[in-house]
NUSEVEX-339671 format. One record per residue (C-alpha): residue number from 1; residue in three letters; x, y, z. Coordinates in nm, 3 decimals. Layout:
<atoms>
[atom NUM,ala,[X,Y,Z]]
...
</atoms>
This chain:
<atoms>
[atom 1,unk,[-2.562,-0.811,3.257]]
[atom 2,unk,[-2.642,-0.465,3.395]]
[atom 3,unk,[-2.921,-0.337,3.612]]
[atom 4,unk,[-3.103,-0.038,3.437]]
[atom 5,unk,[-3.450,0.114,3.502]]
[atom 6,unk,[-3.732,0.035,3.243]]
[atom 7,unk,[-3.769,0.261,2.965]]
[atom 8,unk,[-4.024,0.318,2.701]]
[atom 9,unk,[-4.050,0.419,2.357]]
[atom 10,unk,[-4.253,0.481,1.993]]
[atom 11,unk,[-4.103,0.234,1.783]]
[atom 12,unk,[-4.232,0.346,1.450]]
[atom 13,unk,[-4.284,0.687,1.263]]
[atom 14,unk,[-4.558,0.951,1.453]]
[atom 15,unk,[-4.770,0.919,1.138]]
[atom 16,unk,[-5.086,0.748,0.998]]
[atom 17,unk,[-5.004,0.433,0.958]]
[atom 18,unk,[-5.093,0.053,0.913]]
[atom 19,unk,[-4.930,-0.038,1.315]]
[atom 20,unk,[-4.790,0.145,1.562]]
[atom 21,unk,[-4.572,0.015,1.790]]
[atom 22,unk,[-4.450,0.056,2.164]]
[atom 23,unk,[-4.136,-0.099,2.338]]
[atom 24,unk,[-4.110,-0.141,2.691]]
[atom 25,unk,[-3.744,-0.254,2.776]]
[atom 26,unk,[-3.691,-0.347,3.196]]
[atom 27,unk,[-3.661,-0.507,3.501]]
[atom 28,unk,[-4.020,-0.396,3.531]]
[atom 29,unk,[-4.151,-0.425,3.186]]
[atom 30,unk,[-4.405,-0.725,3.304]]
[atom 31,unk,[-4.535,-0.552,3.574]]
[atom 32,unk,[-4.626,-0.227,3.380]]
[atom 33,unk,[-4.801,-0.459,3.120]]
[atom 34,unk,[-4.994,-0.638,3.380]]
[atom 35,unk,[-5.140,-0.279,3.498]]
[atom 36,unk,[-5.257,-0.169,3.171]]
[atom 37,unk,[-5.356,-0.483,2.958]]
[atom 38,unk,[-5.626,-0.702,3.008]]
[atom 39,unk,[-5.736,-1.027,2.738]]
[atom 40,unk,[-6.070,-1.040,2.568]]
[atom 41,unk,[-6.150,-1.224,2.935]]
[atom 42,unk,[-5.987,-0.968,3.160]]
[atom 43,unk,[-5.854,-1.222,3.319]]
[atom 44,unk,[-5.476,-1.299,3.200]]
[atom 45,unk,[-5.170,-1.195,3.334]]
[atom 46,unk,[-4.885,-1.136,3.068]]
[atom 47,unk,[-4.589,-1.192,3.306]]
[atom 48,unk,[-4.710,-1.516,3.351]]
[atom 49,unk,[-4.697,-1.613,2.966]]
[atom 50,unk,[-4.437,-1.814,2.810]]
[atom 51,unk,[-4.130,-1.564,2.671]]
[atom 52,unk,[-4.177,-1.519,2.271]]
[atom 53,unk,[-4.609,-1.495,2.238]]
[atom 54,unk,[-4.839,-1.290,2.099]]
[atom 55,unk,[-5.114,-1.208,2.339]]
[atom 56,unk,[-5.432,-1.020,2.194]]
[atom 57,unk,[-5.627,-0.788,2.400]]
[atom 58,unk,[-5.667,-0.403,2.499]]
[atom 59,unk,[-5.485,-0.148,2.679]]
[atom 60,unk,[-5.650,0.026,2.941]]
[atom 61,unk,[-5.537,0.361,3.104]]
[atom 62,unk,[-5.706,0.293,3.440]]
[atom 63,unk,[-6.073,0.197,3.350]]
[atom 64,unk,[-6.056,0.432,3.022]]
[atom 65,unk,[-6.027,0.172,2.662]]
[atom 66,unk,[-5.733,0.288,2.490]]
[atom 67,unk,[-5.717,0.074,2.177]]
[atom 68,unk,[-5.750,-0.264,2.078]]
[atom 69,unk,[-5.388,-0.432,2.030]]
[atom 70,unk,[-5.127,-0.724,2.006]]
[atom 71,unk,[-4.828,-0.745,2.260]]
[atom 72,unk,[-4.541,-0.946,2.235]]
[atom 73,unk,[-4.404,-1.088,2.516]]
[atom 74,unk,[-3.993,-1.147,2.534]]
[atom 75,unk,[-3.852,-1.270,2.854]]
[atom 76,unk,[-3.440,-1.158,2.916]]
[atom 77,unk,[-3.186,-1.233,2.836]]
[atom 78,unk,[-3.320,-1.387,2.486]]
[atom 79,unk,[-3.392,-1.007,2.335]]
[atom 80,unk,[-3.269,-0.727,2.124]]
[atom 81,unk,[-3.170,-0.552,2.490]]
[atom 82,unk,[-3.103,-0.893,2.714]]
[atom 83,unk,[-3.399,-0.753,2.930]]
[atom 84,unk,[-3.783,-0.815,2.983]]
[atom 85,unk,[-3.910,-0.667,2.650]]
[atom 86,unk,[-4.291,-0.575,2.594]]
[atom 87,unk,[-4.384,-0.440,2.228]]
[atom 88,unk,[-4.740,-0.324,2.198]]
[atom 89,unk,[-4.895,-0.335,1.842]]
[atom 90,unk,[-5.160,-0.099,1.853]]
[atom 91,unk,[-5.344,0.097,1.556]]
[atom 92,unk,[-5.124,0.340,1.358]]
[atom 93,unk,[-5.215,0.701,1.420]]
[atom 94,unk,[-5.028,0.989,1.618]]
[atom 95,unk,[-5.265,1.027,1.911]]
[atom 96,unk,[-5.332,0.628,1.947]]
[atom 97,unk,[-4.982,0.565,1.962]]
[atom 98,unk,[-4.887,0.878,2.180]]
[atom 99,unk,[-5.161,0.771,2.415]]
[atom 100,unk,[-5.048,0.452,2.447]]
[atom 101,unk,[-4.704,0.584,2.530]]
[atom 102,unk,[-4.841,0.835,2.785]]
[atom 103,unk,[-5.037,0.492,2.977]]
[atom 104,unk,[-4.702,0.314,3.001]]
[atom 105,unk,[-4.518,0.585,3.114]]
[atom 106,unk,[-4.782,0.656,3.365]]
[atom 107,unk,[-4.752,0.285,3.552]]
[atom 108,unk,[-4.351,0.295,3.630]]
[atom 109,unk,[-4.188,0.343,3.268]]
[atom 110,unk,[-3.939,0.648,3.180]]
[atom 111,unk,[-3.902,0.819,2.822]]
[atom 112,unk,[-3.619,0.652,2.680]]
[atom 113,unk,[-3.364,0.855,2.493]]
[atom 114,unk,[-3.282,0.866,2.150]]
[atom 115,unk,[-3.103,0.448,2.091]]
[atom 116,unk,[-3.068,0.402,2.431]]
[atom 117,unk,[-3.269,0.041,2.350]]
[atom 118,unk,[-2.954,-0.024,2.123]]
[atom 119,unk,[-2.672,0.127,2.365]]
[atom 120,unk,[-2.869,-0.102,2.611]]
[atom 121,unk,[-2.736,-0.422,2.390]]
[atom 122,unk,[-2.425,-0.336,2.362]]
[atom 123,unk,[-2.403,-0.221,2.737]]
[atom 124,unk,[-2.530,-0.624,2.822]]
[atom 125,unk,[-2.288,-0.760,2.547]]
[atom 126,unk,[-2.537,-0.849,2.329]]
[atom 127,unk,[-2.340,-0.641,2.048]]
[atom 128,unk,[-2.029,-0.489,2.050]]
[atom 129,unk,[-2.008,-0.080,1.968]]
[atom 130,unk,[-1.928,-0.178,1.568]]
[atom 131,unk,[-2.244,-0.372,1.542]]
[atom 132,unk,[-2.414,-0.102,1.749]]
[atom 133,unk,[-2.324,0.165,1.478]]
[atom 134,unk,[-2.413,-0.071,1.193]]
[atom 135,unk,[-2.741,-0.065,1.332]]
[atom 136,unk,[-2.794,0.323,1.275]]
[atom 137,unk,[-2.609,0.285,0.905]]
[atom 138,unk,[-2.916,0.002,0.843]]
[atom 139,unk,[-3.135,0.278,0.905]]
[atom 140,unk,[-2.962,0.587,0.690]]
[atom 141,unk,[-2.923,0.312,0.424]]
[atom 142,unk,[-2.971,0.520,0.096]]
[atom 143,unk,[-2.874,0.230,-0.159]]
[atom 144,unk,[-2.868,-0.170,-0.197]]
[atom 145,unk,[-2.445,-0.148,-0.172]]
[atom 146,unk,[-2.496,0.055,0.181]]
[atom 147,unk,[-2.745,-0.150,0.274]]
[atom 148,unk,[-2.568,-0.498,0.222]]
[atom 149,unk,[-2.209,-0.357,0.395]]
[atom 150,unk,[-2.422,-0.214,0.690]]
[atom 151,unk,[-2.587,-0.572,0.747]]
[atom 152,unk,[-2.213,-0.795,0.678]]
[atom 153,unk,[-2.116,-0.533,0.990]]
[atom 154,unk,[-2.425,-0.616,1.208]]
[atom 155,unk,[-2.324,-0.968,1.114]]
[atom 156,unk,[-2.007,-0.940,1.288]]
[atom 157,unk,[-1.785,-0.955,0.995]]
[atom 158,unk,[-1.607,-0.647,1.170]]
[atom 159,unk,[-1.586,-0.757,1.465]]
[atom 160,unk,[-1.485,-1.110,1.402]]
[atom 161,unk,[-1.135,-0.965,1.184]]
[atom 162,unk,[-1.074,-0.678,1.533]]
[atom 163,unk,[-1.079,-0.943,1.768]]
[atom 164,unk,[-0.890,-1.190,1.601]]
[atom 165,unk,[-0.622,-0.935,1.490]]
[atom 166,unk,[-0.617,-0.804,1.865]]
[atom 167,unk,[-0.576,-1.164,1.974]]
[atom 168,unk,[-0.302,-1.210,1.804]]
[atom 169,unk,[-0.133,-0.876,1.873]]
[atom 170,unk,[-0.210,-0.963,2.238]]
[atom 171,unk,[-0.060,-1.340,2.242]]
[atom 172,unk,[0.283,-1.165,2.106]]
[atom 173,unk,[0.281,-0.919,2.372]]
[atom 174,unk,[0.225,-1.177,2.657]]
[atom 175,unk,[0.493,-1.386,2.531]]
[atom 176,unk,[0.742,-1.083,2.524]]
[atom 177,unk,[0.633,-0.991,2.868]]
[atom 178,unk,[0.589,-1.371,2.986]]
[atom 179,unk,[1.033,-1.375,2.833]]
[atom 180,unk,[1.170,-1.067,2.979]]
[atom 181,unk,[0.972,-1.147,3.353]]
[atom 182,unk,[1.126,-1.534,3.355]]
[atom 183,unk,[1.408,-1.539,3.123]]
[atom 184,unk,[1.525,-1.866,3.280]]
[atom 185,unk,[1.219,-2.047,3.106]]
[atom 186,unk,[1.072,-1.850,2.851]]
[atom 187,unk,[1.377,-1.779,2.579]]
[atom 188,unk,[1.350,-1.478,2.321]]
[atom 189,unk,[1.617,-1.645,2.092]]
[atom 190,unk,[1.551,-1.593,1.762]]
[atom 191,unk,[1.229,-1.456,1.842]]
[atom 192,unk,[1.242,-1.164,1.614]]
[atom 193,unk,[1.259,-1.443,1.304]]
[atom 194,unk,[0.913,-1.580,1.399]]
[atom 195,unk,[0.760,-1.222,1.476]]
[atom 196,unk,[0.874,-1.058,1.231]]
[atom 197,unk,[0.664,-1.246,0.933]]
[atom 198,unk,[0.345,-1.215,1.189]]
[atom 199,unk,[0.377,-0.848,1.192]]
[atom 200,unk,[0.414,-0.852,0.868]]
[atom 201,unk,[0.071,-1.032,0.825]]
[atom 202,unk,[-0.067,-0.763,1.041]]
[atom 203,unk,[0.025,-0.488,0.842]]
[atom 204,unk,[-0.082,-0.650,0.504]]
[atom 205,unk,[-0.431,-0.775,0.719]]
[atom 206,unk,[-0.471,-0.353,0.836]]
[atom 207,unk,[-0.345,-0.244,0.470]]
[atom 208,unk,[-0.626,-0.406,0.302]]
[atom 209,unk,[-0.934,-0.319,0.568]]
[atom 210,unk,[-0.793,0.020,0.517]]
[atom 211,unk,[-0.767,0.043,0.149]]
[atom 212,unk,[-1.130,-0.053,0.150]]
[atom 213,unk,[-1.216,0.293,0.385]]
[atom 214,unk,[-1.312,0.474,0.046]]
[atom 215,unk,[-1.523,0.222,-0.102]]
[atom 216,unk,[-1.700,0.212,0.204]]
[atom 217,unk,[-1.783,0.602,0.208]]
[atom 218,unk,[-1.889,0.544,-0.148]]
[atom 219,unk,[-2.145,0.327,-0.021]]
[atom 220,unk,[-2.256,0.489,0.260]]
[atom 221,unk,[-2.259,0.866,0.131]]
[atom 222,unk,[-2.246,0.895,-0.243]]
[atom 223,unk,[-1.977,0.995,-0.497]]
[atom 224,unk,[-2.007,1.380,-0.477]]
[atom 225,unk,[-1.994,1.447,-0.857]]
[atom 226,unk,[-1.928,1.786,-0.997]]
[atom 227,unk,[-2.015,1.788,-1.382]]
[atom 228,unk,[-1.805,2.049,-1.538]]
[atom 229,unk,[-1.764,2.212,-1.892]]
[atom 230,unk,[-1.809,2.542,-2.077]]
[atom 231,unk,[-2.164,2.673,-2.190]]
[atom 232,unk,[-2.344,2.493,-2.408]]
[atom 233,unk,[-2.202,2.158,-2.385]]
[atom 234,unk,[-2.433,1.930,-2.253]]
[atom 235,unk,[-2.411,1.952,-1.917]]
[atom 236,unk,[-2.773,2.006,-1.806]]
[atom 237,unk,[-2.897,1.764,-2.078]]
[atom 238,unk,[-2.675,1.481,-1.886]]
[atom 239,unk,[-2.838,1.595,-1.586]]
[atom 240,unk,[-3.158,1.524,-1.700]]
[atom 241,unk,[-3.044,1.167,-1.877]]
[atom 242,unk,[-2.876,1.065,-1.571]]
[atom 243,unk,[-3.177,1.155,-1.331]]
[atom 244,unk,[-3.450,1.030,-1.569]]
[atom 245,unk,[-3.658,1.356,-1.566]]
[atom 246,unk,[-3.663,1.730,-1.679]]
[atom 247,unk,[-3.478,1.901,-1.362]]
[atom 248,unk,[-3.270,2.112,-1.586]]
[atom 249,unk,[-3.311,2.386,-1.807]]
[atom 250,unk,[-3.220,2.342,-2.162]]
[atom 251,unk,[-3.147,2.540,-2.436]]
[atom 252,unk,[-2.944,2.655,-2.724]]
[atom 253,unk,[-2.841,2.971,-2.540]]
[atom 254,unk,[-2.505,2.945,-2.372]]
[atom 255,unk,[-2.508,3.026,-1.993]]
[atom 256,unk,[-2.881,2.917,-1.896]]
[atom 257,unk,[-2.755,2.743,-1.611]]
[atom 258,unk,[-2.621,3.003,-1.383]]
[atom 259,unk,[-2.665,2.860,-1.008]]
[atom 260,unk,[-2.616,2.467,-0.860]]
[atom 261,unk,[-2.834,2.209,-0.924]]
[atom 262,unk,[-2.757,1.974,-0.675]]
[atom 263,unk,[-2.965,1.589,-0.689]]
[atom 264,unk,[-2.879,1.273,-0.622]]
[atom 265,unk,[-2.855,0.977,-0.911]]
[atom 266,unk,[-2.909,0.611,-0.817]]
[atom 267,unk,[-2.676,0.463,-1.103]]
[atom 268,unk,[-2.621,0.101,-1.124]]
[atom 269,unk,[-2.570,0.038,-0.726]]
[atom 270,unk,[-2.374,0.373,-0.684]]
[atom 271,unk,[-2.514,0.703,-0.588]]
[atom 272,unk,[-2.371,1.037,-0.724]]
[atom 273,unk,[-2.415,1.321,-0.541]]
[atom 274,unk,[-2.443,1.542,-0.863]]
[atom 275,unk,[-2.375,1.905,-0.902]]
[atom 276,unk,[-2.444,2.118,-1.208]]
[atom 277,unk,[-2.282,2.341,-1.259]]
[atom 278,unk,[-2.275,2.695,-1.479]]
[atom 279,unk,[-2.062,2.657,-1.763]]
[atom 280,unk,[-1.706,2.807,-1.771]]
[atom 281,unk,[-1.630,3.078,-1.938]]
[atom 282,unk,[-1.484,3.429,-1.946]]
[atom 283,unk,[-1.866,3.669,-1.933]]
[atom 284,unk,[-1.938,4.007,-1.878]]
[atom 285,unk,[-2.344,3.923,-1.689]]
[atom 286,unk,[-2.231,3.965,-1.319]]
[atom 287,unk,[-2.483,3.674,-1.232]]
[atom 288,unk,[-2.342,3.462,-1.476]]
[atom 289,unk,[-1.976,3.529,-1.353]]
[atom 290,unk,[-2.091,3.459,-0.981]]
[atom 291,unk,[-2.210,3.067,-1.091]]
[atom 292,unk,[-1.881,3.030,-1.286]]
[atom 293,unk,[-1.652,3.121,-0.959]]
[atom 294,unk,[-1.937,2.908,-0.778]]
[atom 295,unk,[-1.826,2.623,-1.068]]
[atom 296,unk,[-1.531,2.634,-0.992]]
[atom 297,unk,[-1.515,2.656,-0.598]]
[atom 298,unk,[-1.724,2.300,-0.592]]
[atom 299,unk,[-1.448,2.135,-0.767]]
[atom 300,unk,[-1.221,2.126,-0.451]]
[atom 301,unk,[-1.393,1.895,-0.228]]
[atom 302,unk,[-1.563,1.677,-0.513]]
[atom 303,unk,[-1.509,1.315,-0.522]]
[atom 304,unk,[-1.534,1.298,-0.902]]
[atom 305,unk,[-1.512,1.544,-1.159]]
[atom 306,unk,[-1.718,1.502,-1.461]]
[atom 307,unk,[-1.609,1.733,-1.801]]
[atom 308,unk,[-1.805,1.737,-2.059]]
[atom 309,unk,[-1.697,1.803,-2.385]]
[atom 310,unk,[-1.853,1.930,-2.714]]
[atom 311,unk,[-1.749,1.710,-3.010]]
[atom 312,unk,[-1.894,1.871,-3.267]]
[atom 313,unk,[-1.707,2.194,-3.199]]
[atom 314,unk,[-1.336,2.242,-3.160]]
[atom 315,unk,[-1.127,2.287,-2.827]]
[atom 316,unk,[-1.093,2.654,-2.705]]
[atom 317,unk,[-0.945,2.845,-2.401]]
[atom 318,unk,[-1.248,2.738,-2.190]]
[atom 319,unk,[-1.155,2.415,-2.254]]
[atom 320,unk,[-0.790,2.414,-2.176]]
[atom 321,unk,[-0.902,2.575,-1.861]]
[atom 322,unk,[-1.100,2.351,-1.752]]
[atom 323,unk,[-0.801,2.082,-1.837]]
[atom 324,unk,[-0.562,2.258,-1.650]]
[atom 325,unk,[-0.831,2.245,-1.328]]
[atom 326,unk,[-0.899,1.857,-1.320]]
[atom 327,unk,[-0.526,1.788,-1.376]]
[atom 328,unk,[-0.433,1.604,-1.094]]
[atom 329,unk,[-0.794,1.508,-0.978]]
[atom 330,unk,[-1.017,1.227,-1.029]]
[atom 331,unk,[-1.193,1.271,-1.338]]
[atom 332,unk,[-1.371,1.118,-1.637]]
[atom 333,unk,[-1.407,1.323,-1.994]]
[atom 334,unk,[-1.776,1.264,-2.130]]
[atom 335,unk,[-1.736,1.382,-2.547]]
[atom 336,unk,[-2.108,1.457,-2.627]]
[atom 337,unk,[-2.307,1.524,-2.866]]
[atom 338,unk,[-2.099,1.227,-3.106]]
[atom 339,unk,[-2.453,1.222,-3.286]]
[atom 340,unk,[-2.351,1.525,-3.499]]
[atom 341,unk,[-2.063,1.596,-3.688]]
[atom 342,unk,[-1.719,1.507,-3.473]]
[atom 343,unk,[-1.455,1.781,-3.496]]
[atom 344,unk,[-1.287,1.614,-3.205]]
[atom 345,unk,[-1.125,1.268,-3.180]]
[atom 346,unk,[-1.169,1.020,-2.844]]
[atom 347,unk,[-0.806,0.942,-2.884]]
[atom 348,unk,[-0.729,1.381,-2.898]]
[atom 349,unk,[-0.878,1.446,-2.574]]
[atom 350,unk,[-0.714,1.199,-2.416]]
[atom 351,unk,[-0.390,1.269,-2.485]]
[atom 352,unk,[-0.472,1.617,-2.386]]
[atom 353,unk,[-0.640,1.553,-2.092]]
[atom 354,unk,[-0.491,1.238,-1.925]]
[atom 355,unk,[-0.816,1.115,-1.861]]
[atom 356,unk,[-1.059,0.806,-1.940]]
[atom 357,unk,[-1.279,0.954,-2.240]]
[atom 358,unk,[-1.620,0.828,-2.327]]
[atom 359,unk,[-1.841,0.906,-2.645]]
[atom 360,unk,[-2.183,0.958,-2.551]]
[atom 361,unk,[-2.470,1.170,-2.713]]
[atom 362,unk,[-2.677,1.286,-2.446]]
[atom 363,unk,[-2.987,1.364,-2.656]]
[atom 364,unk,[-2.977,0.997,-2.778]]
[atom 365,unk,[-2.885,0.864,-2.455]]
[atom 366,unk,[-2.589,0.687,-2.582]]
[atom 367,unk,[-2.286,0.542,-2.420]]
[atom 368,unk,[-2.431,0.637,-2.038]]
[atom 369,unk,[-2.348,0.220,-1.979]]
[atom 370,unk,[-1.990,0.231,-2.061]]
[atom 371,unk,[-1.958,0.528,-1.828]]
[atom 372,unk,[-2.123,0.343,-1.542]]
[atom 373,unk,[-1.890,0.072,-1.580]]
[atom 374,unk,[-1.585,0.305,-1.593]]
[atom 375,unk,[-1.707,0.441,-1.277]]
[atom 376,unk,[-1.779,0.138,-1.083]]
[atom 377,unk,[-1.412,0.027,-1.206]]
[atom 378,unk,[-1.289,0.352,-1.064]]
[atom 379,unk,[-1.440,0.354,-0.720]]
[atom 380,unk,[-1.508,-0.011,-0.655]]
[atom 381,unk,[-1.251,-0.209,-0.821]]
[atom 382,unk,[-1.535,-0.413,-1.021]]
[atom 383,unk,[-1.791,-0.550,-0.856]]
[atom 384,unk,[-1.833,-0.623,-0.474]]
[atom 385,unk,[-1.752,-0.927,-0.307]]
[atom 386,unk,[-1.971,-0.896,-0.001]]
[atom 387,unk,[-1.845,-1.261,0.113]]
[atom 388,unk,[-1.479,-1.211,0.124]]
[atom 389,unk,[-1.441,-0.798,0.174]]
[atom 390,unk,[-1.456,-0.595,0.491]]
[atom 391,unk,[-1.585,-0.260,0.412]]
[atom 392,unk,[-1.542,0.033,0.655]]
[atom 393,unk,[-1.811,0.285,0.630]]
[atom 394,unk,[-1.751,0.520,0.954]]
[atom 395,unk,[-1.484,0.712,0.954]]
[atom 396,unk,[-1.411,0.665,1.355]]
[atom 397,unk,[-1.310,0.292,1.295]]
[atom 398,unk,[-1.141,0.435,0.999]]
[atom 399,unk,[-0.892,0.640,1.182]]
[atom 400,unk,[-0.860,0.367,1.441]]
[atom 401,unk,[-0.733,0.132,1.186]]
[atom 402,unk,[-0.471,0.401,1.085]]
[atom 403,unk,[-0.337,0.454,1.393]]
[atom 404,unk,[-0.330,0.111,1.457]]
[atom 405,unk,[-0.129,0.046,1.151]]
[atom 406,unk,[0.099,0.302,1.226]]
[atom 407,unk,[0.178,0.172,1.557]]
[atom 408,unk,[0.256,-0.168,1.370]]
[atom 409,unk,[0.436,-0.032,1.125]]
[atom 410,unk,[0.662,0.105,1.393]]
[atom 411,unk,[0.671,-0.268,1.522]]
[atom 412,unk,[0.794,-0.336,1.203]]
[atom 413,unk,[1.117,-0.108,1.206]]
[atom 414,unk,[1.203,-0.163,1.569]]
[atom 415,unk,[1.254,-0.536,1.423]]
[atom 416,unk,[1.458,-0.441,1.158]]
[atom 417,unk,[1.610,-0.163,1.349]]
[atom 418,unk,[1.727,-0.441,1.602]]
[atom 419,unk,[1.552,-0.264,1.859]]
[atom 420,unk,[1.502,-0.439,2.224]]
[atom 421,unk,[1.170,-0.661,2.245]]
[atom 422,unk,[1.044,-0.416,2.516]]
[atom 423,unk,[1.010,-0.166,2.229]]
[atom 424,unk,[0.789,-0.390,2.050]]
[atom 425,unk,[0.521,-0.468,2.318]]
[atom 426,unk,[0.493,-0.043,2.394]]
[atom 427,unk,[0.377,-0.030,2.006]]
[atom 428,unk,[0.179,-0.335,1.982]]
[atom 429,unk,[-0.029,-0.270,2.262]]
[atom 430,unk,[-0.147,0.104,2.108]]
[atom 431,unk,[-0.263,-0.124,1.834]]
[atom 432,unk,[-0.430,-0.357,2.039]]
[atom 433,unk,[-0.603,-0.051,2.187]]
[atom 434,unk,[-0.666,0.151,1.887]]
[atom 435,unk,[-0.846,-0.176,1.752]]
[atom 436,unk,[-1.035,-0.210,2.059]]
[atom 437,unk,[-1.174,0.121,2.008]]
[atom 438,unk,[-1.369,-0.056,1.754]]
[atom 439,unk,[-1.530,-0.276,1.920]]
[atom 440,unk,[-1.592,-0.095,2.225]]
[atom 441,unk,[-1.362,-0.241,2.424]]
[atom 442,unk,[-1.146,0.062,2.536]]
[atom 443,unk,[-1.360,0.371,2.469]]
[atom 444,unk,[-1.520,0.612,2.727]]
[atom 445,unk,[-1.866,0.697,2.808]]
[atom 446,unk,[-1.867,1.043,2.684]]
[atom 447,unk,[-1.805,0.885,2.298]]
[atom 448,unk,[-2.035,0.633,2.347]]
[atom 449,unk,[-2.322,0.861,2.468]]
[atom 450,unk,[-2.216,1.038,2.138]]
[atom 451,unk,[-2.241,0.797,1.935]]
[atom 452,unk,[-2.596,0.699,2.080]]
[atom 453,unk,[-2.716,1.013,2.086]]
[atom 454,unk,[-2.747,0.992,1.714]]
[atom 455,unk,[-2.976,0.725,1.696]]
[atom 456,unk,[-3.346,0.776,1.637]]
[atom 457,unk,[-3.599,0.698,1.902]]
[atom 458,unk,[-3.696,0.391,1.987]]
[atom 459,unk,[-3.428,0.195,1.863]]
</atoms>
């Protein structure tokens, strides 16, 4: 445990509102209450309450009634920070709230900065750093997947695979170290056989956290989905099918849509990030030809590339275009408008294109279900096992998993290179660090004031 000064805090949303409430985290959380509160009798003393009870009464800012309220009372080191808590319940409302703030702050309490109530939990060791984050992820939830991955983390499913992993990697390093110090007792003989298939299970254990990295931005950020084709199409009309609601110009005249639309689609558990786009094609209206280079500048960085095809008219040099653009990318081929009469086979557009094809008829919103289950095969393998998977969502304990699985990969070749054992403890210890950079066990105080310093306030 470590000694900070007591800080103070709006725990809910400076708005109207049903509650609002006020943390007070501290050595001298109790005494600040005792100032300011007094019970229907004006008698009782909250620092001399049992810890965990809900006291009703009023806050007072010297002899001036500030509100009518409920305080909980949450004696260290059983709370969120491991020190005296004090949340005040008061009405919701701005100024209330505000006021109530301003009294605390008054009798001994400092602002506290933005999650320095969750930094303050992991500081005590009531969390380690990848719970900590998990806790801000909770909160920027946008969608049930997020939400469930962001709670398995605060869970400690994380952290429970890092430290075992590092564990291990650390028993295998002492040994080495424990052989080459005392030779006379501790014999590497045929050590290399035994390590060897351990290493191996680190690798494979890394591999698969890692391989999961991309599922886990899918759930945290969205699939940013570019929907492609040349005027005319059908593109706008999926727009609107896929978002449930008029957003998008429609009409029979080719190039109406000549800037981005940009929204985002809750489909099925995912969320696209989708981008409209103006149809491609060669035009002489200088606005026009601005929202095609624009078209075609957004498919760079997308995650997913949507084409949409016209089935009732044949392919053209648009088209091929277009073909020749999503190539090598990840893509899906929507043929629309199937309702009229097809000039273009499923099976033709495939073998042109390379790609997964799917009839659908926008305007009567057929085969949208067989392209949500393409795309959840796609970018989640199936369906998510949130009992047995470990899904990454931040893209620092992302990078730390690379580099440690680099450093055991080198393991892994000094072994079959016949390399010394000394070789293999340099190697195995950056891994055992990188992982610890996870947790928070070997990370500075500049990147954890960064990562902090995104938090909200109050939390």
């Amino acid at each position: 445990m470590k000694s900070f000064d007591t800080i103070a805090a709006i725990a809910t949303g400076m708005t109207n509102s049903g509650i609002g409430i006020v943390r007070i985290s501290g050595l001298d959380a109790f005494s600040i209450i005792d100032k300011i509160y007094r019970s229907k009798s004006g008698t009782k003393k909250l620092s001399m309450s049992n810890s965990h009870t809900v006291h009703y009464g009023y806050i007072y800012d010297g002899e001036e009634l500030v509100d009518e309220v409920m305080v909980l009372v949450m004696k260290g080191p059983n709370t969120y920070t491991r020190e005296n808590t004090i949340e005040i319940d008061c009405h919701g409302g701005y100024y209330v709230t505000k006021k109530i703030l301003e009294t605390v702050l008054k009798n001994g309490a400092r602002a506290a900065e933005p999650g320095e109530f969750t930094k303050r939990a992991f500081l005590n060791g009531r969390i380690d750093l990848s719970q900590a984050e998990a806790v801000i992820d909770i909160i920027n939830s946008k969608n049930e997947f997020a939400l469930k991955a962001s709670l398995k983390q605060l869970g400690g499913n994380i952290s429970d695979k890092i430290k075992k992993l590092r564990n291990d990697i650390l028993y295998q390093i002492a040994f080495i170290e424990s052989a080459l110090d005392d030779p006379e007792h501790i014999s590497l003989d045929n050590y290399v056989d035994e390590l060897l298939p351990l290493v191996e299970n680190f690798k494979s254990e890394l591999v698969g956290i890692l391989k999961n990295a991309d599922n886990g931005k899918v759930l945290t950020e969205g699939i940013k989905t570019v929907i492609v084709g040349k005027p005319n199409v059908g593109k706008s009309s999926l727009l609107n099918l896929l978002l449930g609601e008029e957003k998008a110009i429609v009409t029979d005249v080719a190039g109406t849509t000549r800037d981005i639309l940009e929204e985002r689609v809750h489909l099925d558990g995912l969320d696209l990030l989708l981008v409209d786009t103006a149809g491609i094609r060669d035009t002489e209206d200088i606005v026009e030809q601005i929202g095609v280079e624009r078209a075609k500048n957004n498919l760079i960085d997308a995650d997913l590339i949507i084409y949409v095809a016209d089935a009732s008219v044949p392919l053209n040099d648009n088209d091929y275009e277009i073909i020749e653009m999503i190539k090598d990318r990840k893509a899906i081929v929507l043929l629309n408008k199937t309702d009229l009469e097809v000039v273009i086979s499923k099976e033709e557009l495939e073998a042109r294109t390379g790609k997964t094809v799917v009839s659908i008829s926008a305007k009567e919103r057929e085969g949208i279900e067989d392209f949500t289950s393409i795309l959840k095969d796609m970018f989640l393998s199936g369906e998510i096992n949130y009992n047995d998977e470990i899904y990454i969502t931040n893209l620092r304990h992302k990078e730390a998993i690379r580099e440690a699985l680099e450093s055991i990969e080198m393991v892994h070749k000094s072994i079959k290179d016949g390399m010394p054992e000394d070789f293999f403890t340099i190697d195995m210890m950056n891994a055992y660090e990188q992982l610890g950079n996870i947790i928070g066990e070997s990370v500075n105080d500049d990147l954890v004031n960064e990562i902090f310093s995104k938090f909200c306030m109050g939390k």
